[in-house]
C-alpha positions in Angstrom: 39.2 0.1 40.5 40.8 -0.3 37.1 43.2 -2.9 38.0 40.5 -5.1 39.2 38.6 -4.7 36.1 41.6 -5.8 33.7 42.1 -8.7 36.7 38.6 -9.6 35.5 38.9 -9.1 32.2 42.3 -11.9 32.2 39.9 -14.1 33.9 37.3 -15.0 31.4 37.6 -17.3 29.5 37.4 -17.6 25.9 34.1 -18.3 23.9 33.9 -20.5 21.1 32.2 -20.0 18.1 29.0 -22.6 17.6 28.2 -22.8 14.0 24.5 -21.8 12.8 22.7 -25.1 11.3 22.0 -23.7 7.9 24.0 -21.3 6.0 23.1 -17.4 6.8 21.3 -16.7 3.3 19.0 -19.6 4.1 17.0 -18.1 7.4 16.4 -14.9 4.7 15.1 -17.4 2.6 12.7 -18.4 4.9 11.6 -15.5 6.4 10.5 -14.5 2.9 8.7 -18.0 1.8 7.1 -17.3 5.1 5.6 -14.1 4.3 4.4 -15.1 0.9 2.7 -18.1 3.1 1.2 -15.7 5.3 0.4 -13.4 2.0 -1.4 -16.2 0.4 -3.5 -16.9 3.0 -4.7 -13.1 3.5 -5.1 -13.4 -0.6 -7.6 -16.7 -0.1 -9.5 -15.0 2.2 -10.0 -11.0 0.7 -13.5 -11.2 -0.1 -14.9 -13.2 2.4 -15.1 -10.0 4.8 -18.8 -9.2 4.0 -20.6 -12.3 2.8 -22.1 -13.5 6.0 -23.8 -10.0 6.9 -27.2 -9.4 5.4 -27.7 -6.7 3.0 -30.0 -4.2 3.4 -31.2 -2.3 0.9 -33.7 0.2 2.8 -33.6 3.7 1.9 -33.9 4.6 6.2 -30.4 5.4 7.4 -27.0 4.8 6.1 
């Protein structure tokens, strides 16, 4: 069993490397302008929640 696992192991080949197309600190970068995106959008919208439901002001109920 252990002999034809290391005859396996001989027999792949070896990888090579592919290089990322940006530098690594970059997809950080824009995983973070991506939130504040996302961020400023929920910001635009925070009090839009209850201005199409009608008010009212009764004293019956909640």
């Amino acid at each position: 069993m252990s002999s034809s696992l290391v005859s396996l192991a001989q027999a792949v080949p070896k990888l090579e490397e592919n290089e990322l197309p940006m530098p690594h600190w970059a997809y950080g970068l824009l995983g973070i302008l991506f939130f504040a995106a996302l961020l400023g959008v929920l910001w635009f919208f925070r009090r839009t929640v209850g201005k199409g439901i009608p008010q009212d002001h009764s004293e019956q109920g909640h």
